[in-house]
TORVO-706565 format. One line per 8 residues: number of its first residue (from 1); their letters; for each residue x, z, y of N, C-alpha, C. Coordinates in steps of 0.05 Angstrom, whole numbers, plus 5000, padded with zeros to 4 digits. Atoms other than C-alpha are relative to their C-alpha. Last residue first. Layout:
<nodes>
NUM) A) X/Z/Y/X/Z/Y/X/Z/Y; ...
</nodes>
This chain:
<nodes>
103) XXXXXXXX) 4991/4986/4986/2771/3940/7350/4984/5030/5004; 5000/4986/5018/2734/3900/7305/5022/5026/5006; 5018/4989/5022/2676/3881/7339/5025/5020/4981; 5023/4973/4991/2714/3879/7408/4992/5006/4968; 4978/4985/4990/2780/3831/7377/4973/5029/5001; 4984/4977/5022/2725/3799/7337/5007/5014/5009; 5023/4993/5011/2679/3776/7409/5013/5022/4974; 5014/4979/4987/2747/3762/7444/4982/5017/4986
95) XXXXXXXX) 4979/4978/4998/2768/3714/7392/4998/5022/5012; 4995/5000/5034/2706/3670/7384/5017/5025/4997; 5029/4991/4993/2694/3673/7465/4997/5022/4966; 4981/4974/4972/2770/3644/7473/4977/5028/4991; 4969/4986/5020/2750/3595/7413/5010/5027/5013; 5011/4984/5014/2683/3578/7452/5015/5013/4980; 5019/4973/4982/2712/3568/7519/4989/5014/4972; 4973/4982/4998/2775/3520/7478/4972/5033/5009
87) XXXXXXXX) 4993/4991/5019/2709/3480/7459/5019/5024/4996; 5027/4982/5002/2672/3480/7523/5011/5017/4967; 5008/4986/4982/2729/3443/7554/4995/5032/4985; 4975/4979/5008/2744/3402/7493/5009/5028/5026; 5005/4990/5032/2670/3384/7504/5029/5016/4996; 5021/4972/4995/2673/3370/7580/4996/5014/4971; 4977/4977/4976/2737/3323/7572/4973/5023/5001; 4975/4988/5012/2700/3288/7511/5010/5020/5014
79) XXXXXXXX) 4998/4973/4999/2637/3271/7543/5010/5017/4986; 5002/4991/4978/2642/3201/7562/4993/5025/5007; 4989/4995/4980/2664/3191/7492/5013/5008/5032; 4995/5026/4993/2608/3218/7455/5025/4997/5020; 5009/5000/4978/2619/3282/7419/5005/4965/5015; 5028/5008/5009/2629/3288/7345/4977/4989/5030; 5005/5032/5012/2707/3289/7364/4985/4994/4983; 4997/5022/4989/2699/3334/7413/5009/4984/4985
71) XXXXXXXX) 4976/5016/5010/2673/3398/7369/4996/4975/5015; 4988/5000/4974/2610/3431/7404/5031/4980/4994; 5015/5020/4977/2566/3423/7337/5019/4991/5024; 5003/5029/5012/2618/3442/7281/4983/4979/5028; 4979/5018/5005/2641/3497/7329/4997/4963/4989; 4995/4999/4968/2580/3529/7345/5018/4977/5002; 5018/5013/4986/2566/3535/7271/4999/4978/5019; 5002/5028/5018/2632/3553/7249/4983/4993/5007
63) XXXXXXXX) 4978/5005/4986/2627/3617/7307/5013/4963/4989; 5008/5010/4973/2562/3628/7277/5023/4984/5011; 5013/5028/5001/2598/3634/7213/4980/4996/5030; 4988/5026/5008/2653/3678/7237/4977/4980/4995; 4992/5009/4986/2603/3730/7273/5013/4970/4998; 5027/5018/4996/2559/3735/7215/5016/4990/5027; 5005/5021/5015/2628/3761/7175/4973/4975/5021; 4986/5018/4986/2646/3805/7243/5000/4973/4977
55) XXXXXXXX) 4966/5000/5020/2588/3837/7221/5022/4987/5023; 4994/5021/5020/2521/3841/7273/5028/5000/4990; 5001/4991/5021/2502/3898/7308/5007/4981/4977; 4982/4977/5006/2478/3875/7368/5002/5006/4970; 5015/4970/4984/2440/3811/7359/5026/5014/4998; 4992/4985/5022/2470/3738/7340/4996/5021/5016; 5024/4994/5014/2462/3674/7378/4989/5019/4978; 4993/5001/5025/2537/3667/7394/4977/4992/4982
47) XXXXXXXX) 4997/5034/4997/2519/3666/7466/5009/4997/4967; 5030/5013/4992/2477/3733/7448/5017/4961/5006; 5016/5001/5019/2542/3767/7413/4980/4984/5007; 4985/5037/5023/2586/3736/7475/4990/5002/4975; 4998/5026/4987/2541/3784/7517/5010/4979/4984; 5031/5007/4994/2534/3841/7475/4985/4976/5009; 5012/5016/5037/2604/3844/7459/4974/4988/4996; 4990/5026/5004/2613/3853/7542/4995/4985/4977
39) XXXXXXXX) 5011/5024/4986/2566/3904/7550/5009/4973/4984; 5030/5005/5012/2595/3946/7492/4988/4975/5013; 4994/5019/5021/2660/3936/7526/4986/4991/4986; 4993/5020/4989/2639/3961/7593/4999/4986/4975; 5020/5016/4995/2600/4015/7556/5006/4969/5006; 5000/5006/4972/2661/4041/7528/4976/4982/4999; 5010/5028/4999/2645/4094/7471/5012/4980/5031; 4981/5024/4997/2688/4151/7467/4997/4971/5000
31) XXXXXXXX) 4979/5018/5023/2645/4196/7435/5021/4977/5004; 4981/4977/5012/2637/4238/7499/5008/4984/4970; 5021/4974/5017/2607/4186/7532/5018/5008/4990; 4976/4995/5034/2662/4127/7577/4975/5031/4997; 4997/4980/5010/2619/4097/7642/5010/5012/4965; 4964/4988/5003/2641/4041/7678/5005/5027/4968; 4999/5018/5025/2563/4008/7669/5038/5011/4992; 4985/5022/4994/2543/4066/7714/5014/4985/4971
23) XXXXXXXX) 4977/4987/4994/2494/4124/7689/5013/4967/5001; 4997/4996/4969/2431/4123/7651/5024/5004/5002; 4985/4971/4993/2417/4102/7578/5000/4990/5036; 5009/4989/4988/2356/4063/7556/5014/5015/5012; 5027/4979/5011/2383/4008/7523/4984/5020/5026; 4993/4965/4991/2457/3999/7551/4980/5006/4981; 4973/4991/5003/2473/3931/7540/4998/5024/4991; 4989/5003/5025/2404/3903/7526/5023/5010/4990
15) XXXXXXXX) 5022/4989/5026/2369/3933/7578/5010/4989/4969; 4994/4974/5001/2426/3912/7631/4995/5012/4973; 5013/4983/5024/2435/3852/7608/4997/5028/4997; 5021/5026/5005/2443/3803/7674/4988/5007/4977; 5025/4998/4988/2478/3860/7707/4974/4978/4993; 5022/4970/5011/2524/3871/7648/4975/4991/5023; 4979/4976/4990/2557/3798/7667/4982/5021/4996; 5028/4970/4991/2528/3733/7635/5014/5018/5010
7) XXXXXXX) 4978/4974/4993/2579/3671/7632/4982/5009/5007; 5016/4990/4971/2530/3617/7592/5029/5021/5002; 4985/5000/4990/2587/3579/7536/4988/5019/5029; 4976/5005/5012/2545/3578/7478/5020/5002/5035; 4990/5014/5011/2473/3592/7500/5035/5001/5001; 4959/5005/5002/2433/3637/7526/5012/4987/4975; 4985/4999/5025/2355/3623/7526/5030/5000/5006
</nodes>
């Protein structure tokens, strides 16, 4: 199961990134798709818990979800510094993810 902060890289989704296409993960199609980027959305869509194809509305509330749970000051003390850690990872993750969807 991927979760909130996993670092995946295309080779860990191929079949999800791509589907069935052939040809290097570099590769730009005549519509101007970037696979790279595809990959990438794909990836922080799944730590998000949220398929391809999803809004950037289902994005935000996941992203509140994530948040309400991972937030360091619901977290026990002796795991504050690893929470505001995980938290800034999932804000970075949060921002990235729109920037791709709505880019």
């Amino acid at each position: 199961e991927t979760r909130v902060g996993d670092d995946l890289s295309c080779e860990d989704l191929p079949l999800q990134c791509f589907g069935s296409l052939l040809g290097p993960p570099s590769a730009k199609f005549e519509s101007g798709v970037d696979l790279v980027a595809m990959c990438r959305l794909t990836s922080l869509l799944n730590q998000f818990r949220l398929q391809r194809g999803a809004s950037a509305a289902d994005l935000r509330q996941a992203y509140f979800r994530e948040a309400k749970r991972l937030h360091p000051d619901v977290q026990p003390a002796s795991e504050r510094t690893l929470a505001e850690q995980a938290f800034v990872r999932l804000h970075a993750d949060f921002e990235e993810a729109l920037k791709l969807l709505e880019g």
